[in-house]
C-alpha positions as CSV (number, residue, x, y, z in Angstrom):
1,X,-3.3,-22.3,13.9
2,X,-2.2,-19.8,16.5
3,X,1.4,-20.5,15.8
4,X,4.2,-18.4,17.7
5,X,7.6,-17.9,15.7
6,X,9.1,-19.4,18.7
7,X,7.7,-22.9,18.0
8,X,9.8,-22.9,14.8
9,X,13.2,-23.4,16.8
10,X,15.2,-26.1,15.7
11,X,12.4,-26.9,12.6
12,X,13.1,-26.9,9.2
13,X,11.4,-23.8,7.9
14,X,11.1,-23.0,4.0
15,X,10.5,-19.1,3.7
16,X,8.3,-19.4,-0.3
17,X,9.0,-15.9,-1.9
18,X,11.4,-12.8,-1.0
19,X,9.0,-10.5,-2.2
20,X,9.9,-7.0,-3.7
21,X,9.3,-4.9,-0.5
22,X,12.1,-7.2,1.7
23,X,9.4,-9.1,4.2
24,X,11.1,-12.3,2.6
25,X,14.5,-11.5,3.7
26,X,13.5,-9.7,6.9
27,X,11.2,-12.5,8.0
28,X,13.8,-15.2,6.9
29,X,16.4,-13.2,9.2
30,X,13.7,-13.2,12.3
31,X,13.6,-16.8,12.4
32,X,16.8,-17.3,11.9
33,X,17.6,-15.4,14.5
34,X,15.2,-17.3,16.7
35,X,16.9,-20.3,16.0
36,X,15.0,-22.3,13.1
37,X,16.5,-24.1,10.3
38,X,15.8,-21.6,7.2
39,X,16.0,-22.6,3.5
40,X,14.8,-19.7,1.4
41,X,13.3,-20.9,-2.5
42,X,12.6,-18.4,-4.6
43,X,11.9,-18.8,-8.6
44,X,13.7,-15.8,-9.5
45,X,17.6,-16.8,-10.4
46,X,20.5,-15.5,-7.8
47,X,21.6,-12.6,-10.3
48,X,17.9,-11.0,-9.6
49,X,17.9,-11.5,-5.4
50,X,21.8,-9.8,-4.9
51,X,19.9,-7.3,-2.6
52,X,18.7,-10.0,-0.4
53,X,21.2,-12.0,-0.9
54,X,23.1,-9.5,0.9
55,X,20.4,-8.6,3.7
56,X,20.9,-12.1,4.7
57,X,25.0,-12.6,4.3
58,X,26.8,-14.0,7.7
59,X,23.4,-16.3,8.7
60,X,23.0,-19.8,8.6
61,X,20.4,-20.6,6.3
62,X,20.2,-22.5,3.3
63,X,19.0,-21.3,-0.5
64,X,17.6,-22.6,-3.6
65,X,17.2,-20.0,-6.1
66,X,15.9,-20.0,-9.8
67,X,12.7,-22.6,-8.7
68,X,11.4,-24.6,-6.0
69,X,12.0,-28.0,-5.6
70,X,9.5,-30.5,-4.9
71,X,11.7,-32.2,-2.1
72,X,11.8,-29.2,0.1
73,X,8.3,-28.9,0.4
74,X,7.9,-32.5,1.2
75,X,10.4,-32.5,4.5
76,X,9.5,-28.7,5.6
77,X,8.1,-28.6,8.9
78,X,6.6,-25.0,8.2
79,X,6.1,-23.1,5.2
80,X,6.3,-19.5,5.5
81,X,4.4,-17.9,2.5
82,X,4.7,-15.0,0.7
83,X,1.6,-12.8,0.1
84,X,2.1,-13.1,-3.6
85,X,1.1,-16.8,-3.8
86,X,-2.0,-18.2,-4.2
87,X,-3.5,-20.1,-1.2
88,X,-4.1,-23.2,-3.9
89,X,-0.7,-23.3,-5.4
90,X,0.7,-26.8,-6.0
91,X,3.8,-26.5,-4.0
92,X,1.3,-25.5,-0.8
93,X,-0.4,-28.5,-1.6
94,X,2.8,-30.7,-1.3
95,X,3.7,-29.3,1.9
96,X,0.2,-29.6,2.9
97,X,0.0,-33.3,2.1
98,X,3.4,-33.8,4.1
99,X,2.3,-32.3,7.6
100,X,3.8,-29.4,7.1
101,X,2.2,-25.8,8.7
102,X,1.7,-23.2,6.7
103,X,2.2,-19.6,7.7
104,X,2.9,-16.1,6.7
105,X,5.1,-13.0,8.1
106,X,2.3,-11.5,8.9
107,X,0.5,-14.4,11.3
108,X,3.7,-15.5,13.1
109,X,4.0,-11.3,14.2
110,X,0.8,-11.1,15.3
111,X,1.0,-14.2,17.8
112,X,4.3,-12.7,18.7
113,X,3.0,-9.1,19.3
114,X,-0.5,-11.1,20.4
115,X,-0.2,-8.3,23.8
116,X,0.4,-4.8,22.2
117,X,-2.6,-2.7,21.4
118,X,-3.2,-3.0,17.6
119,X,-5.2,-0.7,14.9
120,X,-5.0,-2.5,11.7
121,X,-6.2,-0.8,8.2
122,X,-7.4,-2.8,5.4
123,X,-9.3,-1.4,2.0
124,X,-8.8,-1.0,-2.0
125,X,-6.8,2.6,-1.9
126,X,-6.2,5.0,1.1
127,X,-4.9,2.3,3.3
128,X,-1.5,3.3,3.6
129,X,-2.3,7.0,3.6
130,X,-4.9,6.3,6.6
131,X,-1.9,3.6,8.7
132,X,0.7,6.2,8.2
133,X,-1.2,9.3,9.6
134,X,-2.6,6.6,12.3
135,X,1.3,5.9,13.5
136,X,1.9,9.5,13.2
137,X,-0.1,10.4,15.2
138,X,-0.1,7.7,17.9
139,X,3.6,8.7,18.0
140,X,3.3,11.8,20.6
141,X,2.0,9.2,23.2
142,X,4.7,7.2,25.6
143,X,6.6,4.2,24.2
144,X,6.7,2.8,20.9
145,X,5.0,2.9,18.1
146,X,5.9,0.7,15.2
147,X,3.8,1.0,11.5
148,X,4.6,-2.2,9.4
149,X,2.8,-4.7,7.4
150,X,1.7,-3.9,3.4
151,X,3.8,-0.8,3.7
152,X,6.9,-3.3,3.0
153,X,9.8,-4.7,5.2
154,X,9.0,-7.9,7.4
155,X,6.2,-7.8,10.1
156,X,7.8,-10.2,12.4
157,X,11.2,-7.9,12.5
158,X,9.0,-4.8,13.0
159,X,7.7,-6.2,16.2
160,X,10.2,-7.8,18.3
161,X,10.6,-6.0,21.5
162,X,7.4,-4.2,21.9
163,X,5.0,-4.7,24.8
164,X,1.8,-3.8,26.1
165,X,3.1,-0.3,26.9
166,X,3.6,0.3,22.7
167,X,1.1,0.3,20.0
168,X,1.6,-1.1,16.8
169,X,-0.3,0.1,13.5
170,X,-0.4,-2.2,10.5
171,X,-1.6,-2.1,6.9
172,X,-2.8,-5.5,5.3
173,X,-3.4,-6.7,1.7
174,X,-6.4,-8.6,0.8
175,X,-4.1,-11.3,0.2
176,X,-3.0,-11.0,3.8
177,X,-6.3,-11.1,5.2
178,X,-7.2,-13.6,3.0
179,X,-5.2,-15.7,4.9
180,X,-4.7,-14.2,8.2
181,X,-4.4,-16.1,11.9
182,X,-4.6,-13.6,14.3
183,X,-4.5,-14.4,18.1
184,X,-8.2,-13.8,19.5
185,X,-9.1,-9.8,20.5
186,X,-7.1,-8.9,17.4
187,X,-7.2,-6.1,16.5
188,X,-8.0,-3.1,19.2
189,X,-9.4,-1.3,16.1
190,X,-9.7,-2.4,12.6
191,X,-10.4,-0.3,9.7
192,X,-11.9,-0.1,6.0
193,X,-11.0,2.5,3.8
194,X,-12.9,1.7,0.8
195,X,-13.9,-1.0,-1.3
196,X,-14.2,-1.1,-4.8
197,X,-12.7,-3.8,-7.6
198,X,-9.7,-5.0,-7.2
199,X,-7.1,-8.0,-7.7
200,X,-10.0,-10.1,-9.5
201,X,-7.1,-11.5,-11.0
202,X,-6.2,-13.0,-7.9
203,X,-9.6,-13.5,-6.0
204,X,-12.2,-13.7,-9.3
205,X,-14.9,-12.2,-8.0
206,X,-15.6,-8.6,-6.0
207,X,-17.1,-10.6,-3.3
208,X,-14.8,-13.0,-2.8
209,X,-12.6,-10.0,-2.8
210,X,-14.4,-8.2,-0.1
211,X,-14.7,-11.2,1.8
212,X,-11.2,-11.8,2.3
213,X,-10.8,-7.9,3.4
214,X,-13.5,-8.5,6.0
215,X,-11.7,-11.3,7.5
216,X,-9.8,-8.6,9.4
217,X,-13.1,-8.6,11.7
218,X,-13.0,-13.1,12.2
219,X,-10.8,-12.9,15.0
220,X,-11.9,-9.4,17.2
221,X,-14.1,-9.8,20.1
222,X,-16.9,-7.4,21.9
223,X,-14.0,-5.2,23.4
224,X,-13.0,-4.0,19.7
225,X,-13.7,-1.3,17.2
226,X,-14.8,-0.9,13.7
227,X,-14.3,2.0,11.9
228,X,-16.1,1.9,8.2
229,X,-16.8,5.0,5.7
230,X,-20.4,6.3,5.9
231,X,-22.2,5.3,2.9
232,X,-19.7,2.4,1.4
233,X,-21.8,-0.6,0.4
234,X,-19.3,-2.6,2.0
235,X,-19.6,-0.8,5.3
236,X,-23.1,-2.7,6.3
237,X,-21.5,-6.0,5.8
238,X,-19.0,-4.6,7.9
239,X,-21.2,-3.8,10.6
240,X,-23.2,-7.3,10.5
241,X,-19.3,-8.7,10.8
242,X,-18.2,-6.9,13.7
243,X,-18.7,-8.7,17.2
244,X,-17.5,-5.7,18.6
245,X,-18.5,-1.8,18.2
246,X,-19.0,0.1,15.4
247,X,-18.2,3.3,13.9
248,X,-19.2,5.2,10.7
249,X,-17.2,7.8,9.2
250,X,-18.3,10.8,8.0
251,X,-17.6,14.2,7.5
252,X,-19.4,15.5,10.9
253,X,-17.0,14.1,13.2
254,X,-14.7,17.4,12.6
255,X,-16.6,19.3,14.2
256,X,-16.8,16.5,17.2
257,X,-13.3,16.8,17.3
258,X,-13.3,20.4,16.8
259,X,-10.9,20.4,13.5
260,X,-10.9,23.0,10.6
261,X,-9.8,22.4,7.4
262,X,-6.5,24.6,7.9
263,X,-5.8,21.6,10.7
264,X,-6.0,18.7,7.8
265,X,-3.1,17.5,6.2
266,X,-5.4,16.7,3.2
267,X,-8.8,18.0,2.1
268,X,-9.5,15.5,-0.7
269,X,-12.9,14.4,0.0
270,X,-12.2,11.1,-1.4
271,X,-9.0,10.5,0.8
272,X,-11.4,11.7,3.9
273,X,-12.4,8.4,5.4
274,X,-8.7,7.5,5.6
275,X,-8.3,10.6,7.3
276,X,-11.3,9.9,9.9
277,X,-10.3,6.8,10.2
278,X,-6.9,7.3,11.4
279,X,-7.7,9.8,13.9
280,X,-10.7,7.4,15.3
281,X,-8.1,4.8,15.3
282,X,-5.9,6.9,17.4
283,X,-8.0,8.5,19.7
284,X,-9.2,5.0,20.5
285,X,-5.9,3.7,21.2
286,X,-5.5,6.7,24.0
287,X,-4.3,10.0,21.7
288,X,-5.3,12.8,23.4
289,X,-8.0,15.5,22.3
290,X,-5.9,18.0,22.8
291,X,-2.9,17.2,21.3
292,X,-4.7,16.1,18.1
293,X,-4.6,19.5,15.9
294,X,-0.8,19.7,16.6
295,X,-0.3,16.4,15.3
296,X,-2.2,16.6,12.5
297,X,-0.7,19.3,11.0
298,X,2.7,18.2,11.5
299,X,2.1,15.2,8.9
300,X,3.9,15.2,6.1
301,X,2.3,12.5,3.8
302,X,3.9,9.7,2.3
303,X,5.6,9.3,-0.8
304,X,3.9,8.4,-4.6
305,X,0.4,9.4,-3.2
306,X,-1.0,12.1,-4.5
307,X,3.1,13.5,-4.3
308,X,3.4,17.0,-5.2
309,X,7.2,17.6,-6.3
310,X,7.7,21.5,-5.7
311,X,11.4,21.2,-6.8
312,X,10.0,21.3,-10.3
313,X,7.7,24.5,-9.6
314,X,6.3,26.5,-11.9
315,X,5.2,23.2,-13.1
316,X,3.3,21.4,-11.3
317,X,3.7,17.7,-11.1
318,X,1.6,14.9,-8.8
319,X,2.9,11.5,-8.5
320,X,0.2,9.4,-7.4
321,X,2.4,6.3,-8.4
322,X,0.6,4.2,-5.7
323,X,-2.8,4.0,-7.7
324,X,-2.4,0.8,-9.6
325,X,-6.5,0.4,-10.1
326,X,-8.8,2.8,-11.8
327,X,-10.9,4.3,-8.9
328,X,-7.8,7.1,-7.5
329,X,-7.3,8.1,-10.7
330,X,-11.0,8.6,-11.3
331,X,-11.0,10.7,-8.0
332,X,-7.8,12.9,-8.8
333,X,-9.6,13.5,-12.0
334,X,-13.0,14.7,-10.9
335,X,-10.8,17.2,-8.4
336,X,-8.3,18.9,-10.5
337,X,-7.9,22.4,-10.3
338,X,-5.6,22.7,-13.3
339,X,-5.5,21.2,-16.9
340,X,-4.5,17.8,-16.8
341,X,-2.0,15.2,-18.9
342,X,-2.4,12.2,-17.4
343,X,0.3,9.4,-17.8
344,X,-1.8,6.1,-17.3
345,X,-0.7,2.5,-18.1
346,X,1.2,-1.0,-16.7
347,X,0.4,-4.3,-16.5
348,X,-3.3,-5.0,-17.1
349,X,-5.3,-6.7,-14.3
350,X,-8.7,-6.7,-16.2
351,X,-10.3,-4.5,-13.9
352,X,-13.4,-2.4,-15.5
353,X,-12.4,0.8,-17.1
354,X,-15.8,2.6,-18.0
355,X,-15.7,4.9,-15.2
356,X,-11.9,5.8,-16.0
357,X,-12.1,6.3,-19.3
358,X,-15.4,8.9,-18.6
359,X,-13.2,10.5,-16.0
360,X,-10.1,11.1,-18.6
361,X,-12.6,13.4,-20.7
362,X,-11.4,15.8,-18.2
363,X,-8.1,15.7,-19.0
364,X,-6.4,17.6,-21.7
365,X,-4.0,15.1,-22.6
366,X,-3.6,11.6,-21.9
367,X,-0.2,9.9,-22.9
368,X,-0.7,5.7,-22.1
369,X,1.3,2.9,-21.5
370,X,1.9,-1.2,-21.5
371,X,-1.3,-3.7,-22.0
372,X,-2.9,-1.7,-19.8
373,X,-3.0,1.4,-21.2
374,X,-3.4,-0.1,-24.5
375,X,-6.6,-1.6,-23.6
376,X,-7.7,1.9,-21.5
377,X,-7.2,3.1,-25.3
378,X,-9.2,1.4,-26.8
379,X,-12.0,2.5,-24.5
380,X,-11.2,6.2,-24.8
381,X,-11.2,5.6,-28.7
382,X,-14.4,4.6,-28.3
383,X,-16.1,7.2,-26.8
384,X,-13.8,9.9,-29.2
385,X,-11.6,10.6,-26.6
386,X,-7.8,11.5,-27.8
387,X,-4.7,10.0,-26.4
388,X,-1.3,8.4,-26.9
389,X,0.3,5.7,-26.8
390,X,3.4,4.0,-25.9
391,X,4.5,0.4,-25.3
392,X,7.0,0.8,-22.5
393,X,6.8,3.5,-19.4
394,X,10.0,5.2,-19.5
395,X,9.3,6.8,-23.3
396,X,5.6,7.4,-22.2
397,X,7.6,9.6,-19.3
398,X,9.2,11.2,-21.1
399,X,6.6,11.9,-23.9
400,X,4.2,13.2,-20.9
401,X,7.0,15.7,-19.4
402,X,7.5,17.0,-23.5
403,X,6.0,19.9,-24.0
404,X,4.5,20.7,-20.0
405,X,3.7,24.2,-19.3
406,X,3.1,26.4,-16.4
407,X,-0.4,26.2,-15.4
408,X,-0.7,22.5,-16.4
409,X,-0.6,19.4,-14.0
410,X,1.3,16.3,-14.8
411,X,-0.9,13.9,-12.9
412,X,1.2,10.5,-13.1
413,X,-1.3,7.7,-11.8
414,X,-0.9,4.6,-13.9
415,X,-4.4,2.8,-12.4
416,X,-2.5,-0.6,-13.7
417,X,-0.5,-2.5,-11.8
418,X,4.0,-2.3,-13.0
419,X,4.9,-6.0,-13.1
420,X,5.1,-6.0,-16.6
421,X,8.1,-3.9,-16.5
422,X,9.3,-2.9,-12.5
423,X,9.3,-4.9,-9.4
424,X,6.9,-3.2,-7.7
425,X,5.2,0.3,-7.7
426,X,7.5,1.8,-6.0
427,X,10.6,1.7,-8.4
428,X,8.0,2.4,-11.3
429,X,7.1,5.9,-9.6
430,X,10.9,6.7,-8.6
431,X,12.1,6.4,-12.2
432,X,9.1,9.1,-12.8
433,X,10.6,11.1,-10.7
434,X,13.8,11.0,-12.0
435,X,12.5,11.7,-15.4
436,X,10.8,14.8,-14.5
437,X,13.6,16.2,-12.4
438,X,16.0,15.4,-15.6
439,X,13.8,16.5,-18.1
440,X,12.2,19.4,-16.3
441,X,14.9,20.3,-13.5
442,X,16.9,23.1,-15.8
443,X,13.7,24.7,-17.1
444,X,12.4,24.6,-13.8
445,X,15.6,26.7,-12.2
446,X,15.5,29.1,-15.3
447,X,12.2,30.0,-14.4
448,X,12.7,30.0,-11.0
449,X,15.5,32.4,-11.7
450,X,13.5,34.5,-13.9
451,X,10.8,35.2,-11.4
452,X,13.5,35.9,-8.3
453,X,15.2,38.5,-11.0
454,X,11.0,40.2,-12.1
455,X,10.8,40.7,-8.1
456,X,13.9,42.4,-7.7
457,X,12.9,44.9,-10.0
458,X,9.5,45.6,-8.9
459,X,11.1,46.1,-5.2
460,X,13.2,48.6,-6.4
């Protein structure tokens, strides 16, 4: 469609969804900005969108709240559609029928950052890990660099004002690519991660879900790069996709780039292809060699993946909040150091669970929640494995943290998604946090203490 957000001046534009993450408000503020005539419809009721509601005080735009109405479809000029709809829902087929484009965040940003060098990352889990340490590290070059896109917040905001002389690294959802419209050449680099199952709920089969991520290839030419994880099934499809060149990952480029493992900010071998990924990325998009071991070990991570808290130290708790599908869990599992309770559970996506319910025979306690974890149950049950169960989150929490000990590892990684209960991931993982620190915060000082007063004595 190659639509620029600067063709919606003066247009009626409905914005379909506000989202969880704010790209609904942030992308309804862009164009208002830039002059279109915004209505926002969301089904949630105004009571449930005060955030937003706020975000967007002092503009001119117009709202219907608590559903959609069939009118406002029928005389938009442009739909701007949140990832979370499905490309065949009825209202899209309204506007559809009336004339109306249809468009995300995501492809009106892209035609307006159509000049600035691009590395885009798309795959089932390590995505955000792998865009993140990508932006980090493109940050000790010149100019800008701006990291948006699945990560949250509105794509079209993120970009305004960069130029060729930035870079900008993005993240996208199969149910972005699934529909994405990017201008032609984009992007510089594109990335997979992984692939494994996912969002069949959405998709219905693994290949049409794999062929939506591989979309992110449709629209690069011969002067662009392809980065895929060495021995991925997915990654030969990949290269048969690419017009452009093509890279696999695997363990031997360290020692190209001269890297030890003291100079990783992880050493997972399952988060590795993010990690090679992002530095290819980066180093294709002008990092240089040599300032690539300082920048590496200066990352920090990102939060609710694979999160140690040390505040709560002797014990030692992981929130890997972000894994809301079996195969991180799996991983985290098979890697463990320590004996493990795992808290596992959320809203149930019907994914397959015979390879996480073999992994969990590893831990030494497993505390589940929600449909999810209810029906992860029933596999473990099965196969004479032990657990627990609870039908909300917050008492499963707190029935995990009950009873911790030095020594052990909390490893929070639901492998289901938290719509049942939370708006997104995110606020699911913070109240875990909160739970531990309230729960475990006092014993963890007390010990704390204890240790700082043994020392004392043996340096005396």
């Amino acid at each position: 469609m190659n639509l620029h957000p600067d063709q919606l001046r003066n247009r009626r534009v409905l914005v379909m969804g506000l989202g969880s993450f704010g790209g609904g408000s942030g992308v309804a503020r862009a164009l208002a900005e830039r002059g279109a005539r915004v209505t926002v419809t969301d089904l949630r009721p105004p009571e449930l969108l005060a955030e937003a509601r706020a975000e967007l005080e002092g503009l001119d735009l117009a709202w219907e709240l608590g559903g959609h109405r069939e009118e406002s479809f029928a005389r938009a000029e442009a739909v701007v559609v949140n990832p979370a709809v499905p490309p065949n829902s009825p209202w899209l087929e309204i506007a559809r029928s009336h004339g109306a484009m249809l468009t995300t965040d995501v492809n009106l940003a892209l035609h307006a950052a159509a000049r600035v060098p691009s590395f885009a990352v798309t795959g089932t889990h390590g995505k955000s890990t792998c865009a993140a340490l990508a932006a980090h590290l493109l940050s000790h070059l010149p100019g800008r660099t701006v990291l948006a896109g699945n990560l949250g917040g509105s794509l079209l905001q993120n970009v305004t004002g960069l130029g060729p002389a930035d870079r900008l690294v993005v993240e996208l959802s199969s149910f972005q690519t699934e529909v994405l419209d990017a201008p032609r050449g984009w992007p510089k680099v594109a990335a997979l991660t992984c692939l494994r199952s996912d969002h069949l709920d959405r998709h219905g089969t693994r290949e049409a879900y794999a062929a939506a991520k591989r979309r992110l290839l449709e629209f690069q030419d011969a002067s662009g790069l392809a980065l895929v994880p060495a021995g991925d099934p997915e990654s030969d499809r990949w290269a048969a996709a690419a017009p452009g060149a093509l890279r696999r990952l695997d363990a031997s480029l360290l020692a190209e780039w001269d890297l030890q493992p003291a100079d990783l900010p992880f050493r997972e071998p399952y988060r590795l292809p993010s990690l090679l990924a992002a530095v290819a990325g980066a180093l294709e998009l002008g990092l240089p060699r040599a300032a690539l071991r300082g920048a590496l070990r200066s990352f920090s991570g990102l939060p609710h993946r694979m999160q140690s808290l040390p505040d709560l130290a002797p014990f030692r708790v992981v929130d890997n909040g972000v894994a809301t599908h079996p195969e991180p869990t799996q991983e985290a599992l098979q890697h463990a150091a320590e004996p493990v309770v795992l808290l596992v559970g959320g809203k149930d996506k019907g994914l397959p669970l015979e390879g996480l319910a073999a992994a969990c025979r590893r831990a030494r306690r497993i505390v589940a929640f929600g449909e999810g974890g209810r029906r992860l149950g029933g596999a473990l049950a099965a196969a004479g494995t032990t657990y627990e169960f609870h039908a909300q989150a917050a008492p499963a929490m707190r029935a995990a943290v009950a009873g911790l000990a030095p020594g052990e590892l909390l490893l929070f990684s639901p492998s289901f998604a938290s719509f049942d209960e939370y708006r997104n991931f995110r606020d699911r993982a913070r109240m875990f946090q909160e739970i531990c620190r309230e729960s475990l915060g006092a014993r963890a000082k007390e010990l704390q203490s204890q240790v700082a007063t043994a020392d004392q004595e043996t340096r005396r």
